[in-house]
C-alpha positions in Angstrom: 0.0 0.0 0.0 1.1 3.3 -0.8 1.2 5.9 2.3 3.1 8.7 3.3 4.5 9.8 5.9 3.4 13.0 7.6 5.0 14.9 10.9 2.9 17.4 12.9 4.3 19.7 15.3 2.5 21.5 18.0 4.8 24.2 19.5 2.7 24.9 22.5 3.5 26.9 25.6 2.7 24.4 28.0 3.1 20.9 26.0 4.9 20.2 22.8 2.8 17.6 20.5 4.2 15.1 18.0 2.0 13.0 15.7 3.2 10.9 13.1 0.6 9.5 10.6 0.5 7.6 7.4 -1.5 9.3 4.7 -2.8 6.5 2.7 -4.3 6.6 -0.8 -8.0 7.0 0.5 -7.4 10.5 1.6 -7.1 9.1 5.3 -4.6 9.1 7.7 -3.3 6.2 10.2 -2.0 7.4 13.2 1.7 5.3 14.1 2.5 7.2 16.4 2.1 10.1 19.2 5.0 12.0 21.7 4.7 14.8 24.3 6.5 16.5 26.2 6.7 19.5 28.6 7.1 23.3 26.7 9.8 24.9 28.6 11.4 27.6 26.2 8.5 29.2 24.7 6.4 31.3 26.3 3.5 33.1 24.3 4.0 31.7 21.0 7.5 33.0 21.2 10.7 30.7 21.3 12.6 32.2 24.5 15.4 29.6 25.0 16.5 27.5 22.1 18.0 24.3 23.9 15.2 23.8 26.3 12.9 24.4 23.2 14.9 22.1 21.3 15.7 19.2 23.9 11.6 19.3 24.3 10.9 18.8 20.5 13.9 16.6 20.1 11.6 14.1 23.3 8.5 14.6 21.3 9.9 13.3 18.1 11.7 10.4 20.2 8.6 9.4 21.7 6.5 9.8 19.0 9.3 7.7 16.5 9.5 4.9 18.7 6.4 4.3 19.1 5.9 4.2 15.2 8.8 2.2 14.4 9.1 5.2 11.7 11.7 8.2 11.4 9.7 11.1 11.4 9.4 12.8 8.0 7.7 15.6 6.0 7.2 17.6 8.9 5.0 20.6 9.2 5.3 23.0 12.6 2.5 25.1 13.8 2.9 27.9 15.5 1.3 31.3 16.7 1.8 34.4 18.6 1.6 38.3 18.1 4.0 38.8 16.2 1.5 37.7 13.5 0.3 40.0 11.0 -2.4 39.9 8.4 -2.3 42.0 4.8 -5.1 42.3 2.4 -3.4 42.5 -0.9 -4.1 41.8 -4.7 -2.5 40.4 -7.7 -3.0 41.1 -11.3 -2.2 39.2 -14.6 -2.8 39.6 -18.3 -4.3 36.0 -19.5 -4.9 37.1 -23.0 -3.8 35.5 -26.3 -3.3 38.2 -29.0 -5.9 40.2 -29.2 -8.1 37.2 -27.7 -9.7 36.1 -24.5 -7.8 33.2 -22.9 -8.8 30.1 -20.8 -7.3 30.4 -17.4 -5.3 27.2 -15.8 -2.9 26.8 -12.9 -0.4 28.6 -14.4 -2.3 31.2 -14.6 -3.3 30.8 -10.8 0.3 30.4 -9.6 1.1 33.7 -11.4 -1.7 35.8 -10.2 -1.1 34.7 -6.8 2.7 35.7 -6.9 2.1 38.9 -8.0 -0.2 39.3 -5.0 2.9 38.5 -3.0 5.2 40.6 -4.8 3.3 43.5 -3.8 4.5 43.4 -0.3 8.1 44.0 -1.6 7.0 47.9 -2.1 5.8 47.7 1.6 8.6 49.0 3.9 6.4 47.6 6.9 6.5 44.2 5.6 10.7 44.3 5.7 11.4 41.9 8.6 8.2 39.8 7.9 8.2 36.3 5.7 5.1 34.8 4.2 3.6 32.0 5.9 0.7 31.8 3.7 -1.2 33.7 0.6 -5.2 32.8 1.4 -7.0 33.9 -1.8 -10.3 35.1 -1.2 -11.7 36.1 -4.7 -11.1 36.3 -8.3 -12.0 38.6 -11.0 -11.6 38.0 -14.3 -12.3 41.3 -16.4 -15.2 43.2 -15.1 -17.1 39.5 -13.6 -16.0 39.6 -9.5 -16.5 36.9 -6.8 -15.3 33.9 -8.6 -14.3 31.5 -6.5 -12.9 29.1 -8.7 -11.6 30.3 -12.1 -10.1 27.3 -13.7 -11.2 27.1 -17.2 -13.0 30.2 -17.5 -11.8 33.0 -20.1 -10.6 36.4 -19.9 -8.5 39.2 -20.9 -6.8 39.4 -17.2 -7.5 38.5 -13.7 -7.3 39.7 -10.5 -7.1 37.9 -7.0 -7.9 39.0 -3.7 -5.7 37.8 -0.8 -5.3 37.6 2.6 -1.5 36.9 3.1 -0.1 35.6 6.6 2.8 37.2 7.9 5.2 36.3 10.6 8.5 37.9 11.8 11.5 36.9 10.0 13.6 36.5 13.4 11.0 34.4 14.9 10.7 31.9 12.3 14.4 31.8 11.9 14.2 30.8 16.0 11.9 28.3 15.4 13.6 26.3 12.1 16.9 26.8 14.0 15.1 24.6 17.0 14.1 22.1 14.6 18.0 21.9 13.4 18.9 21.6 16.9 16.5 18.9 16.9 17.3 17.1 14.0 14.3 17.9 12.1 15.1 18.7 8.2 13.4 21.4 6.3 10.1 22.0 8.0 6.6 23.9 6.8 5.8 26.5 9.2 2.2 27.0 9.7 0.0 29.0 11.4 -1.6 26.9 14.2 -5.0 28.8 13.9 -5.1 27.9 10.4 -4.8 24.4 11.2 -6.8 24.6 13.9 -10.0 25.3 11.9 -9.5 22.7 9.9 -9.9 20.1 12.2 -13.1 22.2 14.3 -15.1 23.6 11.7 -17.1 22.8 8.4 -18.1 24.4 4.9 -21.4 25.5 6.1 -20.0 27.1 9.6 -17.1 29.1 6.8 -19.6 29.9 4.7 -22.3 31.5 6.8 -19.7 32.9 9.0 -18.1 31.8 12.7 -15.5 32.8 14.7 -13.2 30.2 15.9 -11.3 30.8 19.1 -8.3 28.5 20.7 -7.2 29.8 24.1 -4.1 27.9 24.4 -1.8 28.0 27.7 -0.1 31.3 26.7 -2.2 33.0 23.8 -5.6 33.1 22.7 -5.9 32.8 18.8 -9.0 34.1 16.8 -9.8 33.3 12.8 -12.8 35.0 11.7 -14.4 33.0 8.5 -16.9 34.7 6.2 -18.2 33.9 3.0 -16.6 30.6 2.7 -13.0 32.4 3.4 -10.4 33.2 6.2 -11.0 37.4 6.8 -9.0 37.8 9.7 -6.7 36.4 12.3 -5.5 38.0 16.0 -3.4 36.4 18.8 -3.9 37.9 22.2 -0.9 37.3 24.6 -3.4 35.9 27.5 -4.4 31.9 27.5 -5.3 29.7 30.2 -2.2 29.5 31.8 -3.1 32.9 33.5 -6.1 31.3 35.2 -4.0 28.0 36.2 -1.4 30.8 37.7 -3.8 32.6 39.8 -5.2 29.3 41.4 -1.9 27.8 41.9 -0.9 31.1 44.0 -3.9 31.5 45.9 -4.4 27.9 46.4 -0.7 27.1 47.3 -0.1 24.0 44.9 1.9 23.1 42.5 1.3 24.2 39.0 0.3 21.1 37.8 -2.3 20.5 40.3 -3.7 23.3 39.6 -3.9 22.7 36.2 -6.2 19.8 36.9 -8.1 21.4 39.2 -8.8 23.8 36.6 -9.9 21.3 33.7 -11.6 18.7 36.3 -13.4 21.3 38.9 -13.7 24.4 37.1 -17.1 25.3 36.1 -18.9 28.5 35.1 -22.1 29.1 37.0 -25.4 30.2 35.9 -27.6 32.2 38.6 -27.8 30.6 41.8 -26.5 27.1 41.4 -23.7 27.3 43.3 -22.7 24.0 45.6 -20.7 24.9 49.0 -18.6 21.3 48.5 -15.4 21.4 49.1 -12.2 20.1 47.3 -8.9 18.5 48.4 -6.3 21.0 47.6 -2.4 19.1 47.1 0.3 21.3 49.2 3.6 22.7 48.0 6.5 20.6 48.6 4.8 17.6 50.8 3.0 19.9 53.1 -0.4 18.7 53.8 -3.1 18.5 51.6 -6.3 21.0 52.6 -9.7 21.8 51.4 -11.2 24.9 49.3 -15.0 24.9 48.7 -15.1 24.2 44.8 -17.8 27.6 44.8 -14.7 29.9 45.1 -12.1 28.0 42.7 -14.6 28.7 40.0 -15.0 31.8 40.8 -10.8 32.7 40.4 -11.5 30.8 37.2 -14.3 32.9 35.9 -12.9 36.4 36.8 -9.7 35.5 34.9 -11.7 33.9 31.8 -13.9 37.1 31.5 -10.5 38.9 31.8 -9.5 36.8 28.5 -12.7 36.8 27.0 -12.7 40.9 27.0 -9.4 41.2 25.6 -10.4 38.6 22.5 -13.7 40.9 22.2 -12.2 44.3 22.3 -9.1 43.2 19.5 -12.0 41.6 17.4 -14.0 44.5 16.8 -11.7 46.6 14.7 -11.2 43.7 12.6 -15.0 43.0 12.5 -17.7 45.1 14.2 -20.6 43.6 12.7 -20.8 40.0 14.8 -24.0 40.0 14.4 -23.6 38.7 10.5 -21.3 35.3 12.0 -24.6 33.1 11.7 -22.5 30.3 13.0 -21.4 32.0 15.7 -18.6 31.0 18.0 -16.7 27.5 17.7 -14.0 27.6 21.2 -11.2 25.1 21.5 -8.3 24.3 23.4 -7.6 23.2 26.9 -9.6 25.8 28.4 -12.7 25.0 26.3 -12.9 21.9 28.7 -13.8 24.1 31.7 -18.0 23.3 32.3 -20.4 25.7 30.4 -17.6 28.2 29.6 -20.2 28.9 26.3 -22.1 30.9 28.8 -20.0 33.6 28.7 -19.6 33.5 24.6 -23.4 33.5 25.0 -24.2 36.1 27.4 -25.6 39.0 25.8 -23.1 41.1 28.3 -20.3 39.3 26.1 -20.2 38.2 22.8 -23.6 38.0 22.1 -23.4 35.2 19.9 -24.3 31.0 19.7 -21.1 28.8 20.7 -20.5 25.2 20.5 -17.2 24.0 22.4 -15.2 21.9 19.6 -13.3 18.7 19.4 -11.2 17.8 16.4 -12.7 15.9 13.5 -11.0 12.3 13.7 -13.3 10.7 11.6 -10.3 10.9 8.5 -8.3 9.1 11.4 -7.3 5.5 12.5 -5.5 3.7 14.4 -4.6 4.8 18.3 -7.5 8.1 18.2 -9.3 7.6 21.1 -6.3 10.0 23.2 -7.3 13.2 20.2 -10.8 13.1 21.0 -10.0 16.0 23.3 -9.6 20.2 22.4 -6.1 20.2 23.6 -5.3 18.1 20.5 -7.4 20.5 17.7 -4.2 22.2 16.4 -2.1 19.1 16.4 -4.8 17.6 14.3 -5.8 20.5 12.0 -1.7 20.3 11.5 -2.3 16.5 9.6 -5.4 17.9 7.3 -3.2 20.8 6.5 -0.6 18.6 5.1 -3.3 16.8 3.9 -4.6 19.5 1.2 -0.9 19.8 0.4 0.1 16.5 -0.1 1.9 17.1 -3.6 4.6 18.7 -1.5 5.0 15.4 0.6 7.9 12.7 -0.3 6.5 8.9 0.2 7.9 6.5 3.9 10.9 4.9 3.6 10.1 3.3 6.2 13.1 4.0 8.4 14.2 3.9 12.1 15.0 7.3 13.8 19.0 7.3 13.7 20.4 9.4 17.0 19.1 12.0 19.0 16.4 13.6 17.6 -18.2 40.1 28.4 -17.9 41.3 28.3 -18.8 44.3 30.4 -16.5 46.5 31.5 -14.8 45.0 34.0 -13.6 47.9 36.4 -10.1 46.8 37.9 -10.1 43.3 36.7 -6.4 42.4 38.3 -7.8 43.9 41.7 -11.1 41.2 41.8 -8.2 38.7 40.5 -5.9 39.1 43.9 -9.2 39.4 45.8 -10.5 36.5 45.1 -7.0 34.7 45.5 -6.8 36.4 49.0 -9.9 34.8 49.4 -8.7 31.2 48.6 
């Protein structure tokens, strides 16, 4: 059977995730094999010691290689952060034979397309940035505009509409010099949120317009799809590690604890329905365990997730005022999303106003060892396969060969004041 092999890589701020998969010939992939390990050099999307990064990555792949019995190959990295930027830009070619209309192929495509990227070379702010990706939107061929697909269709020129992805040049030089470090040849750089949507959302949510937000450990990405296209993409430097700080403070216990307690206890209440039970709370350094009523941990964890949810509304409407027209509404993932009826404050007509569904990814194009994915703090990883997926003409086929050496929202008047409050509280 034919396969390839496929790498994803999920540079996190709180785990690094390895996948290796086998993209067979039925557009499926077969999972061989999955590594993780503990982020400890980036820190909001941002690579902030290269050995610690690298050593991390370098465990992942080990892990995720031995397991598979498979080097790891063709491997595509996703990662975020604000040093993102979006461009709206267009491209223009002449398709015409002589004096005569002419049929538009690929060639055509791939011109137009570059000359939408070329137009950021007259753009002094776009210096120190590199091109992640070019997103076209819409095509116009002559005086006829909105095509979507052009192939085959005639004209005297056309025009494409793009959204190109920009990241800092330094940064992305940081991140490919931690895959050298790690022994990992020539990898695709991605943008995690455009991986991410892949594996949360469908056509019909693109097309009549969602938002889809992933509050990771250090940042909080949002892609805003309308019409069938990506419009828009911000990172906010805030994720879910903020709320698994505070509780780990005012709850004296380690971090990872109160991690857990975060994802297994926290809960967003509706009205009155509190509960007055009380938790187990681990100490610090084998001091003795203690007891917090569970009705005051979630409300740490709800101040801070307002706190987060403002800042994602307030960047969002410059980009987009009118939410009102994202029929779909809001599609949350990431570790965070697991808190209980966190859509309650998407909902809220005090916050974004709008439907929400809390996603997992798609695994349905997956076999093998899935069940551990059915989770949101696998969606990027995930979305990272179907992205290599739609380019897998850029792939090289297994050889099949053992890993050789080391590898809401209100206003919220003083915010960071209810924060210590409530910690003082605990």
């Amino acid at each position: 059977m034919n396969e390839k092999i496929i790498t994803a890589v999920d540079l996190g701020s709180s785990k690094i995730c390895v996948v290796i998969a086998a993209l067979h010939e039925n557009d499926k992939f077969e999972i061989k094999g999955y590594g993780t390990a503990d982020s400890k050099g980036i820190d909001n999307g941002l690579v902030r010691d290269l050995q610690s990064t690298a050593q991390a990555v370098s465990s992942a792949v080990e892990m995720a290689e031995t397991q598979a019995n498979q080097k790891a190959e063709n491997v595509f990295v996703a990662i975020s952060g604000q040093h993102i930027r979006t461009k709206n830009t267009e491209g223009k070619v002449s398709v015409a034979v002589g004096s005569q209309p002419g049929e538009i192929d690929s060639d055509n495509i791939e011109a137009v397309i570059n000359d939408a990227k070329n137009s950021l070379k007259r753009d002094a702010s776009s210096d120190r940035m590199e091109i992640l990706h070019c997103i076209p939107k819409t095509y116009d061929i002559d005086s006829l505009k909105g095509i979507l697909n052009p192939i085959g269709m005639s004209g005297f020129s056309i025009t494409v509409h793009t959204l190109i992805i920009l990241a800092e040049t330094s940064h992305v030089k940081n991140i490919k010099k931690v895959c050298e470090m790690a022994n990992i040849s020539n990898p695709t750089i991605v943008l995690g949120a455009i991986a991410t949507a892949l594996a949360v959302i469908n056509e019909d949510e693109k097309k009549l317009g969602c938002v889809v937000l992933d509050i990771g450990e250090g940042t909080s990405d949002l892609t805003v799809f309308y019409g069938s296209y990506l419009k828009s993409f911000i990172s906010i430097p805030k994720g879910g590690g903020l709320i698994t700080h505070d509780l780990a403070i005012g709850l004296k216990t380690p971090h990872t604890a109160a991690e857990n307690l975060k994802i297994d206890y926290g809960r967003i209440y509706n009205g009155t329905n509190k509960t007055d039970t009380s938790i187990e709370i681990a100490g610090i350094g084998g001091k003795a365990n203690h007891k917090k009523p569970l009705s005051l941990i979630s409300d740490v964890i709800q101040i801070r997730l307002k706190e987060i949810l403002e800042s994602c509304y307030k960047s969002i409407l410059p980009e987009f005022s009118n939410l009102d027209s994202l029929t779909a509404g809001m599609i949350i993932t990431g570790g965070t999303a697991l808190i209980k009826n966190i859509h309650l404050l998407i909902e809220d007509e005090k916050g974004f106003n709008m439907p929400c569904r809390v996603a997992f990814p798609d695994t349905r194009k997956l076999s093998g060892a899935i069940s551990r994915f059915d989770d949101p703090r696998y969606s990027t990883v995930i979305g990272v396969l179907y992205y290599a997926m739609e380019r897998k003409g850029t792939v090289t086929k297994s050889t099949n060969k053992k890993r050789n050496g080391l590898r809401f929202f209100e206003q919220i008047s003083n915010i960071s004041k209810k924060v210590i409050t409530k910690i003082s509280e605990l």
